[in-house]
C-alpha positions as CSV (number, residue, x, y, z in Angstrom):
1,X,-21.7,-11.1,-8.1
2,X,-23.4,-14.1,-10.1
3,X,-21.2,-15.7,-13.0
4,X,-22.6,-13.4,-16.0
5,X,-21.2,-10.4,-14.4
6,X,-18.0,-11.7,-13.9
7,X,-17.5,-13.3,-17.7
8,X,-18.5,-9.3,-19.0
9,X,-15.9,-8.0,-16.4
10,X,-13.3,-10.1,-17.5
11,X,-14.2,-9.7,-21.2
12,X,-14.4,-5.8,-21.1
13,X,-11.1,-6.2,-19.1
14,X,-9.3,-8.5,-22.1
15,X,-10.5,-5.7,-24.1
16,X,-9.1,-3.1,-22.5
17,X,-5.7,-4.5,-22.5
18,X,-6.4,-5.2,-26.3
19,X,-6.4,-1.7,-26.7
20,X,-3.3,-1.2,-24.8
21,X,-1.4,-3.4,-27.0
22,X,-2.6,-2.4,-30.1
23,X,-1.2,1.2,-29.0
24,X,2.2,-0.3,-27.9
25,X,2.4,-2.0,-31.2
26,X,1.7,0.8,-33.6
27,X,4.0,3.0,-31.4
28,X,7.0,0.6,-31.3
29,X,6.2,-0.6,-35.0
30,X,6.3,3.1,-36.4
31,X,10.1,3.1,-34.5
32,X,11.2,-0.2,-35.5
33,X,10.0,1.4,-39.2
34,X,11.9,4.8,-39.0
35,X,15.2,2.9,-37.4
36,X,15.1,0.1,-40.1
37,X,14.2,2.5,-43.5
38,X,16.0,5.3,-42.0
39,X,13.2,7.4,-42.6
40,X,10.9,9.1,-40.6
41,X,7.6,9.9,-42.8
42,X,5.7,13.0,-40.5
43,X,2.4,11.8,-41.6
44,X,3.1,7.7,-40.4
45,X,4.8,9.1,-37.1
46,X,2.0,11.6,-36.0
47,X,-1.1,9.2,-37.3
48,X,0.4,6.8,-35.5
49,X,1.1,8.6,-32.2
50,X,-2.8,9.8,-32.3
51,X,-4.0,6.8,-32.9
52,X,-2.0,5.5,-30.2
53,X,-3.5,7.9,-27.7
54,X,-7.1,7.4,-29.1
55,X,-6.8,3.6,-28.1
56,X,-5.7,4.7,-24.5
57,X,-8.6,7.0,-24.0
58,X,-11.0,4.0,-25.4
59,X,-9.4,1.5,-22.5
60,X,-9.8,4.2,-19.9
61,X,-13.7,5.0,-20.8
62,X,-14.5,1.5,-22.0
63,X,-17.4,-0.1,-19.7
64,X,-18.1,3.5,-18.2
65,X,-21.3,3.9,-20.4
66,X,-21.0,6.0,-23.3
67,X,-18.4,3.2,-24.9
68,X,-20.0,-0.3,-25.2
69,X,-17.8,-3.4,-25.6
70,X,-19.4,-3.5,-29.5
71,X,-18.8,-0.3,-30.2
72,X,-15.4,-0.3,-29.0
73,X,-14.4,-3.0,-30.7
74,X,-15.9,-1.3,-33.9
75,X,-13.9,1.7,-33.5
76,X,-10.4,-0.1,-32.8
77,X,-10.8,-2.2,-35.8
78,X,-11.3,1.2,-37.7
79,X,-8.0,2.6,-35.7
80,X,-6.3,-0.5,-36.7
81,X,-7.1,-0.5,-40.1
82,X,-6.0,3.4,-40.2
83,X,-2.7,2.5,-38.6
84,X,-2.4,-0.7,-41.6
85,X,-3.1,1.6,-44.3
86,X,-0.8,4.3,-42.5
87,X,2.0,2.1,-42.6
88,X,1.6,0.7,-46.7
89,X,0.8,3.7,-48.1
90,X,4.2,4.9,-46.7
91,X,6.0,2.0,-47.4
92,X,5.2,1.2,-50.9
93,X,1.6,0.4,-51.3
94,X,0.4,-2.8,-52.9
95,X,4.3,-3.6,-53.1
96,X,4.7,-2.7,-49.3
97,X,5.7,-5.4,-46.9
98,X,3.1,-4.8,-44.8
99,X,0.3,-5.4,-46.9
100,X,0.0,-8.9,-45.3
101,X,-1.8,-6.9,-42.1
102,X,-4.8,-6.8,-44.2
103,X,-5.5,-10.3,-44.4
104,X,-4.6,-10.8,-40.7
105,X,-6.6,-8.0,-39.5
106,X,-9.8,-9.8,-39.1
107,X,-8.0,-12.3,-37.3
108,X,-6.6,-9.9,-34.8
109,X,-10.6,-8.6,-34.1
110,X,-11.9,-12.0,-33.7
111,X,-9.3,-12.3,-30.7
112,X,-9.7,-8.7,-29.5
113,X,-13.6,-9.2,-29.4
114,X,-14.2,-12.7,-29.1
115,X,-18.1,-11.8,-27.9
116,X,-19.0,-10.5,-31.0
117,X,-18.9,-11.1,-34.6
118,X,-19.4,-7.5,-36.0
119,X,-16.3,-5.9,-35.3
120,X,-14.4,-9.2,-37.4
121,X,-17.2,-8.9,-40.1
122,X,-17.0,-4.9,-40.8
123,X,-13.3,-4.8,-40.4
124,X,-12.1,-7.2,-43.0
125,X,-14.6,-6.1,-45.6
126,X,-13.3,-2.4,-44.9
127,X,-9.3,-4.4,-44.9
128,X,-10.4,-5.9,-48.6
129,X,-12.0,-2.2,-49.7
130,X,-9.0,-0.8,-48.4
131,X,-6.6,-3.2,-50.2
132,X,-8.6,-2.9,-54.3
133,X,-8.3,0.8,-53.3
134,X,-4.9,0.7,-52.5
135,X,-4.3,-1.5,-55.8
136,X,-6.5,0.3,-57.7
137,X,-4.7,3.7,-57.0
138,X,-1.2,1.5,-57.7
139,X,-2.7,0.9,-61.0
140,X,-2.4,-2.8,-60.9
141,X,-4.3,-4.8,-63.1
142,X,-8.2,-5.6,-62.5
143,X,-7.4,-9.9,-62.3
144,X,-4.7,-9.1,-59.9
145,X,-7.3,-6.5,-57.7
146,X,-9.9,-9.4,-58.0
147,X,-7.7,-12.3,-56.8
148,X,-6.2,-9.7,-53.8
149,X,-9.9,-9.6,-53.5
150,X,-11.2,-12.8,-53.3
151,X,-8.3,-13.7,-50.8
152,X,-9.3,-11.5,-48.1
153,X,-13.0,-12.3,-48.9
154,X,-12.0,-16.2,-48.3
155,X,-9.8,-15.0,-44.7
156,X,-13.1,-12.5,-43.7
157,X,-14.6,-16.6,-44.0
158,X,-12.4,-18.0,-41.7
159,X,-11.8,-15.2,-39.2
160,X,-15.6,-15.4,-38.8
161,X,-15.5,-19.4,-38.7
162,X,-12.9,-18.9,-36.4
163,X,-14.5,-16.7,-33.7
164,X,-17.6,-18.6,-34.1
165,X,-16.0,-22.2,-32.8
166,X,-14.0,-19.9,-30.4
167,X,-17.3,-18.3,-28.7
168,X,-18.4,-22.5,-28.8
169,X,-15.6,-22.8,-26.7
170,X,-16.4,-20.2,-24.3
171,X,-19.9,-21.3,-24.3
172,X,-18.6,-24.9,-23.4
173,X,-16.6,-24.0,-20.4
174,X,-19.2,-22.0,-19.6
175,X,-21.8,-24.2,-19.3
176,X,-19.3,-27.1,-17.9
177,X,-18.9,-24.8,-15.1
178,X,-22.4,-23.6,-14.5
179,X,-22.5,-27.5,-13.9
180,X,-19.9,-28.1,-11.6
181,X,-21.9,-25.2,-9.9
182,X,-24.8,-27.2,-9.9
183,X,-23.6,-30.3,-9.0
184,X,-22.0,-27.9,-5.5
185,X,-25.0,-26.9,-4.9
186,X,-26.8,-30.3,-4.9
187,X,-24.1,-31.6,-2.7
188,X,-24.2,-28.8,-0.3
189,X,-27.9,-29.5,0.2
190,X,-27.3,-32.8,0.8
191,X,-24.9,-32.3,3.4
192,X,-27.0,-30.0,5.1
193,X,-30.1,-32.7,4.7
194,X,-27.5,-35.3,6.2
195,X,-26.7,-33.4,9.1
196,X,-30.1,-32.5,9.8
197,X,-30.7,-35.8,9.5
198,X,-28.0,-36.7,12.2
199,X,-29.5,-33.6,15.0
200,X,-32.3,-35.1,14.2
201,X,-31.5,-38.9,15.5
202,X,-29.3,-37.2,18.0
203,X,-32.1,-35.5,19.7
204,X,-34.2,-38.8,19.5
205,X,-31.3,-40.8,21.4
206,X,-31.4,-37.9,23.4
207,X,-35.4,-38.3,24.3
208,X,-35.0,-41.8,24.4
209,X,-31.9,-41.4,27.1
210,X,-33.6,-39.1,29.2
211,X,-36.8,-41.6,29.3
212,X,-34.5,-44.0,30.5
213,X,-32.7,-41.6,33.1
214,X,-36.0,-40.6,34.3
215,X,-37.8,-44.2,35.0
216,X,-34.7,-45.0,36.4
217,X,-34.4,-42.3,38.9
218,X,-37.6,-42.9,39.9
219,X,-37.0,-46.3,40.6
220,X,-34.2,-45.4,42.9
221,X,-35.7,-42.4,44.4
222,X,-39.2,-44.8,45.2
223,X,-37.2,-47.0,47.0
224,X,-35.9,-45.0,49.7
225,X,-39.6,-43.0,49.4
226,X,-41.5,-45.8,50.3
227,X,-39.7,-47.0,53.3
228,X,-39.7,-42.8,54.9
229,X,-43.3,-43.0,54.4
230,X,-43.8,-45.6,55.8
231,X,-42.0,-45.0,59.2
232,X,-43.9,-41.7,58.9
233,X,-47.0,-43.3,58.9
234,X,-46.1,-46.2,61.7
235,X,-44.8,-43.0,64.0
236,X,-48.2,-41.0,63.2
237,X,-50.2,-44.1,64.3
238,X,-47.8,-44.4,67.2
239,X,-48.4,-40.7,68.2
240,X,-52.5,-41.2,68.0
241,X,-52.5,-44.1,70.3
242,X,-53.1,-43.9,73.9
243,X,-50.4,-45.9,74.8
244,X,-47.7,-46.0,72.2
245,X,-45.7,-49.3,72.8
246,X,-42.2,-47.7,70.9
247,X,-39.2,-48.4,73.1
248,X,-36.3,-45.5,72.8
249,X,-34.3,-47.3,70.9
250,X,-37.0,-48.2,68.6
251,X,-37.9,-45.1,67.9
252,X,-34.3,-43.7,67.3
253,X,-33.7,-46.3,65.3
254,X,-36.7,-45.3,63.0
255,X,-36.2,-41.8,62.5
256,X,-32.2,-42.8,61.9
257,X,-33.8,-45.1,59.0
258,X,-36.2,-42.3,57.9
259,X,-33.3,-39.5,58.0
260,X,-31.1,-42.0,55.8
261,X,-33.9,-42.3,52.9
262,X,-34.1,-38.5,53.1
263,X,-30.3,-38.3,52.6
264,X,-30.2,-41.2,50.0
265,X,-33.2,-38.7,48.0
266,X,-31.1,-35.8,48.5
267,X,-27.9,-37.9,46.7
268,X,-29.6,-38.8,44.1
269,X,-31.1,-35.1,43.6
270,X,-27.6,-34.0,43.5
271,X,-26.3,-36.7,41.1
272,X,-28.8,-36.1,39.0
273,X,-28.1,-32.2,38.8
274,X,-24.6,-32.8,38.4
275,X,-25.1,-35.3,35.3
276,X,-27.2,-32.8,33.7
277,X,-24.7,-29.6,34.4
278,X,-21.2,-31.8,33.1
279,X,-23.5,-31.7,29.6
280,X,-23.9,-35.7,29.2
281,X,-27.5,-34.9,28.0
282,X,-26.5,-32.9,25.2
């Protein structure tokens, strides 16, 4: 698996979790809500508990095909916002202290989909919609809707600045470590140039030895050679003549001279095969 694969596994798996949290949160929120007010608003407690089970479904099909990591994170900052505005409208509206979610929402999207910028973008200009709405139902006063308007404009700005130097980041390590990759690479290859390099001189020491080995065993094979051939020859001669003047002794001493040089070969044949099978010449 090649390094793009892996950064969109672990980003669809970051997401995933993403979704998992923003369940848990509107599902322990919505309790923490009932046990604190001491009310339990039907509409807040069953929203919530859908939206809760929508977000698991989306982490269990997410990456499977028909849900992309875009359109994911478009559809959970919808959810979220549904789960925002389920929470103010039952807790006061514009006057509700949770109206503060709306200006972190786009916040929360730029770290739940750091590889995009769409989800951040569409879900705070649906979190400022959502708010005038909210304040314009309220009946507060058009300045007050523009300023509430302007603010969330101004954080849409920086959630988007935000995710933008964040996905720099990302891009940064990324390409630091498709470096150090390459700088592995280059060293593994020369490693592997070096120790060719190495066989390489080893197998000409090797060559060289053996020329060595070989003029030198044919100096001490010729010397024992040359004196067998020529008692050979003197006891051929010998054996054409009429009359061969070879004593006894003479001649047993010859062939005892002729069968040592045959003997001193054979050593050397032997030495020679066992140098070669104890592995001295590689």
């Amino acid at each position: 698996m090649d390094s793009a694969s892996t950064d969109a596994t672990a980003l669809l798996q970051a997401q995933k979790k993403s979704y998992l949290h923003g369940a848990a949160c509107g599902v322990v929120g919505t309790g923490v809500h009932c046990l604190v007010s001491g009310t339990a608003p039907r509409l807040l407690v069953v929203g919530q508990v859908l939206i809760a089970l929508i977000y698991g479904v989306m982490s269990w099909r997410l990456g499977r095909g028909w849900l992309s990591a875009e359109r994911g994170g478009l559809i959970g900052s919808c959810l979220g916002l549904m789960s925002a505005l389920l929470f103010i409208l039952n807790s006061g509206g514009p006057y509700s202290p949770y109206v503060q979610i709306f200006g972190a929402f786009p916040f929360m999207m730029a770290l739940f989909t750091p590889g995009t910028l769409r989800p951040t973008l569409v879900s705070g200009i649906v979190a400022m919609l959502t708010l005038v709405l909210v304040s314009t139902l309220a009946g507060l006063s058009p300045r007050v809707i523009g300023l509430q308007a302007f603010s969330s404009a101004v954080l849409v700005l920086l959630a988007l600045a935000g995710s933008r130097v964040y996905q720099r980041v990302i891009d940064s390590q990324h390409e630091a470590h498709q470096a150090r990759l390459q700088a592995l690479q280059e060293l593994a290859e020369s490693e592997r140039l070096r120790g060719r390099a190495e066989r390489e001189r080893a197998e000409v020491e090797r060559l060289v030895l053996m020329g060595q080995l070989a003029a030198g065993v044919a100096h001490e094979v010729n010397n024992p050679l040359a004196f067998v051939r020529a008692n050979l020859s003197y006891l051929a001669r010998e054996a054409e003549a009429k009359t061969s003047t070879l004593e006894p002794d003479e001649l047993k001493s010859l062939l005892e001279e002729t069968l040592l040089g045959v003997l001193r070969i054979q050593q050397i044949v032997t030495d020679l095969k066992d140098f070669s099978r104890a592995g001295h010449l590689g």
